[in-house]
C-alpha positions in Angstrom: -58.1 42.1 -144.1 -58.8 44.0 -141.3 -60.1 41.6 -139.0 -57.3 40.0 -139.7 -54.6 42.6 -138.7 -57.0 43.1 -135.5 -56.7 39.3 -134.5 -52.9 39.9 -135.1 -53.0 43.3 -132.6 -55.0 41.2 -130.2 -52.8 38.4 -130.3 -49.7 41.0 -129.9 -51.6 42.7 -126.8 -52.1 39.1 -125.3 -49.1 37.0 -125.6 -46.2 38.9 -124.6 -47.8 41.0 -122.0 -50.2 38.7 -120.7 -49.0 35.2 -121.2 -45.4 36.0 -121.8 -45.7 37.7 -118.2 -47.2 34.5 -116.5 -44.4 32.5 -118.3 -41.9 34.4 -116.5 -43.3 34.2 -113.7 -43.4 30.9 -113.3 -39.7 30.0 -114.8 -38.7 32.8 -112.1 -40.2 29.8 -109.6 -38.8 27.4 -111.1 -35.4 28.2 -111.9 -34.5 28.6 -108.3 -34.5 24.5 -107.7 -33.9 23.6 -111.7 -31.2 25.7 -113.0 -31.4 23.3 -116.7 -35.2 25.4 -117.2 -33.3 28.3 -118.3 -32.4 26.7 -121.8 -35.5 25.9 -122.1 -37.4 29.1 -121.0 -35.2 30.6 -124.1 -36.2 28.7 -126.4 -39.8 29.1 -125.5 -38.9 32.8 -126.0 -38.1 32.4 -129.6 -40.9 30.7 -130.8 -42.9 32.7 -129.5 -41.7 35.6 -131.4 -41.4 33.4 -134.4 -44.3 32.4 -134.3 -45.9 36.2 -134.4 -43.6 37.0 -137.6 -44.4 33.7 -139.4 -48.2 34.8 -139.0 -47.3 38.5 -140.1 -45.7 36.8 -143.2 -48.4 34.6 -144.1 -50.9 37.8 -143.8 -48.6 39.3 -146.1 -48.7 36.4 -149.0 -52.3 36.4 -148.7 -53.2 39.6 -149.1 -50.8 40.3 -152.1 -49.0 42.8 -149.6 -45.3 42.8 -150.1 -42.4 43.3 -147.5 -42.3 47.1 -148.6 -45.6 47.2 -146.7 -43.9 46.8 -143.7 -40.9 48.3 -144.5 -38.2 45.9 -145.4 -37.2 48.1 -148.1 -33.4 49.9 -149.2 -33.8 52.4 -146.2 -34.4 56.0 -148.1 -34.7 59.5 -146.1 -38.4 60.5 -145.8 -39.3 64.1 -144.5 -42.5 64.1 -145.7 -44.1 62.4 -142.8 -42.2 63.6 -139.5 -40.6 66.9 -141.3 -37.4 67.8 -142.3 -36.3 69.1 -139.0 -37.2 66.3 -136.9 -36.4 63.7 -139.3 -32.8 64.9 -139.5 -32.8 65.6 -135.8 -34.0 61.9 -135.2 -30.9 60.6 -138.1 -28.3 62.7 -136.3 -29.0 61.3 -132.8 -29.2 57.9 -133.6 -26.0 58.0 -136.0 -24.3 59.7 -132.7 -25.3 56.8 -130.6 -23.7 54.3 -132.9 -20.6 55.9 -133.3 -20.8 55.7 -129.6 -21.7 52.2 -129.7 -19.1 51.5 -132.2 -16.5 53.1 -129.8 -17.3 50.8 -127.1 -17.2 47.3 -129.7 -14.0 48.8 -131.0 -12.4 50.2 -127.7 -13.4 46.8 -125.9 -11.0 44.8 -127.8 -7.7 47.5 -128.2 -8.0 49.2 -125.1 -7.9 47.9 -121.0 -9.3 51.2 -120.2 -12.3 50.6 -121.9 -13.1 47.1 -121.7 -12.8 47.9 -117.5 -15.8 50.3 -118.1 -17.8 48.1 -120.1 -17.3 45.5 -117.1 -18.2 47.9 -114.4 -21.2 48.9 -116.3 -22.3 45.7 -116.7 -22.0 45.0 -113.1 -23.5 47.8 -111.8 -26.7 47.2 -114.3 -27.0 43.7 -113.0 -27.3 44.9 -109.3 -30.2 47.2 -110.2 -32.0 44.7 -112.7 -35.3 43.4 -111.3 -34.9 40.2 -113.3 -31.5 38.8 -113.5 -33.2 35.6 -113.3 -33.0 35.3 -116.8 -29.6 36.0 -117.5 -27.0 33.4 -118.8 -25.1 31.3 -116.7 -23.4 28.3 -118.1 -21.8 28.6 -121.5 -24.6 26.8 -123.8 -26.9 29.8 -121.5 -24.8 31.8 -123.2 -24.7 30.6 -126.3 -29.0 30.5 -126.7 -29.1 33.9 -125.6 -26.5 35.2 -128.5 -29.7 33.8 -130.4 -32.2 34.7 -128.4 -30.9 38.6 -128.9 -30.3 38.1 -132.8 -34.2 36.6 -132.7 -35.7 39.8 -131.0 -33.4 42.1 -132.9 -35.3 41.1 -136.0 -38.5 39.9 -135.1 -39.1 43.0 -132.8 -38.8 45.2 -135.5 -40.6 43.5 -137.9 -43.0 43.2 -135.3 -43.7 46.3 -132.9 -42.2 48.8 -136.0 -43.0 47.1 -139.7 -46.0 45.1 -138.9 -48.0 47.6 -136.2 -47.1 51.1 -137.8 -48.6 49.2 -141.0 -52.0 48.2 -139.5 -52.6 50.8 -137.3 -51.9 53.6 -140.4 -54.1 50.7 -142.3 -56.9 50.5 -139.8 -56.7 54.2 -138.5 -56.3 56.4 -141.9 -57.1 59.4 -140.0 -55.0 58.7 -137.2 -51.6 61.3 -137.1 -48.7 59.2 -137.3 -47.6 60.6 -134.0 -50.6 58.5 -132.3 -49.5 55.3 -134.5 -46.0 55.9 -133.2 -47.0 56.4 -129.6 -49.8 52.8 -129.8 -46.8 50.8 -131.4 -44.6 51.9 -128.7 -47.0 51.2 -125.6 -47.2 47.2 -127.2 -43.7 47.6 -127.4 -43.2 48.2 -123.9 -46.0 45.9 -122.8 -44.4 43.5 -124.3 -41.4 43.8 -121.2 -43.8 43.4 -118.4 -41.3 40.9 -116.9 -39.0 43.8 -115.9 -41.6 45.4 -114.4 -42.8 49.2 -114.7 -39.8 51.1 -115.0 -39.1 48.2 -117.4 -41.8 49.2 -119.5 -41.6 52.7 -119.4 -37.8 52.5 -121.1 -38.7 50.0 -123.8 -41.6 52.4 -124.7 -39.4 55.3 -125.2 -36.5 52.9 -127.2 -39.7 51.6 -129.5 -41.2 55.2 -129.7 -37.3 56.4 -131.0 -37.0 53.5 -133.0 -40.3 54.3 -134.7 -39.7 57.7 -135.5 -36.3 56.1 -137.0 -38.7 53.5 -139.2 -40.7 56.3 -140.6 -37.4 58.9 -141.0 -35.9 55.5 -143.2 -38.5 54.3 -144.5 -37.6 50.8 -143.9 -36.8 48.2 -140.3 -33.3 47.0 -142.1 -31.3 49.7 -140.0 -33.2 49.4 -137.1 -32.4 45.5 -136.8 -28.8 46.4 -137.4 -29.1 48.9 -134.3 -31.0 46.4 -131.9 -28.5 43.6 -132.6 -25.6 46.2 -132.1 -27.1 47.3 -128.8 -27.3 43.6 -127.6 -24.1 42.7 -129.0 -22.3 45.5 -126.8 -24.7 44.4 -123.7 -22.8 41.4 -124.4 -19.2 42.4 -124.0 -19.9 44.1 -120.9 -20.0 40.1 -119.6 -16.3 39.4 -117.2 -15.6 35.9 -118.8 -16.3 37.1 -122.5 
């Protein structure tokens, strides 16, 4: 099995930062004298990171592994692993930032004040975004990228949290769980190479949180919930939504 999980790393390592990279470069090219690419860039997008989980799953009916393994489990508080301090520590923050997140979902619809804020965020992360390229423009745009987020907020953490804290803890015994952590969260963040080093750096901080969140839980199920309510609000910050 191990060969396995390291032909599953290397293809990880590959695709997304390698030839995911060179795909977006090339659709950046291209979408400048064929807008009608962009649909199909998406799509390209989600099989790609369909195609990594269906692999992961048919790993895991092979090898009599079950979805435990990569924790799609009842999410239940583990201290053991990070500690009792820092596992709580890790809860508390991420419960805050929902409730903030749930504050702007809520507030977006009941209150002008802040929908308005939501909008001028939005706008203001659009001018300092390297690759607005790939943003939405028509409404079907819009429309494949609702799925496009709901596809990386569960494949992503089946992915970069279940699947690679699993091999590398598999393939690495002796490894702390820190360095697991910290190697799951660089492919993370390779992974974003498109949006270029600064890019990178964030997405390997957000994996390297939502890892320590994994382990702290024990299970992915809350993390999806989290990613697709982070996109979701990313969302309503759109002026014609």
């Amino acid at each position: 099995m191990n060969i396995i999980l390291w032909g599953l790393i290397c293809f990880i390592l590959v695709y997304e930062p390698m030839i995911g990279y060179w795909l977006y470069q090339r659709f950046k090219m291209r979408v400048i004298t064929d807008p009608s690419i962009r649909l199909r860039y998406y799509h390209i997008l989600m099989i790609g990171l369909w195609l990594s989980t269906l692999m992961i799953l048919i790993v895991i009916a092979n090898f009599k592994l079950t979805l435990k393994d990569i924790l799609i489990t009842v999410p239940n508080i583990n201290t053991e692993i990070l500690g009792t301090v820092i596992t709580y520590i890790v809860i508390g923050i991420v419960i805050l930032y929902t409730l903030l997140l749930l504050y702007y979902v809520i507030g977006y619809f009941i209150s002008d004040h802040v929908k308005n804020q939501l909008i001028f965020m939005k706008q203001k992360q659009v001018e300092q975004i390297t690759f607005t390229e790939i943003l939405p423009v028509t409404k079907r745009e819009k429309s494949t990228w609702n799925q496009v987020a709901w596809t990386a907020g569960i494949t992503e953490e089946m992915i970069y949290r279940g699947f690679l804290i699993f091999s590398f803890t598999t393939l690495f015994p002796e490894w702390s769980i820190w360095l697991v952590l910290l190697c799951s969260s660089i492919l993370f963040g390779l992974a974003h190479t498109y949006q270029g080093l600064s890019g990178v750096i964030r997405t390997t901080v957000f994996g390297f949180v939502f890892g320590m969140l994994a382990v702290a839980l024990n299970s992915i199920i809350p993390l999806i919930l989290l990613h697709t309510l982070i996109d979701y609000v990313g969302k309503l910050g759109n002026i014609d939504e």
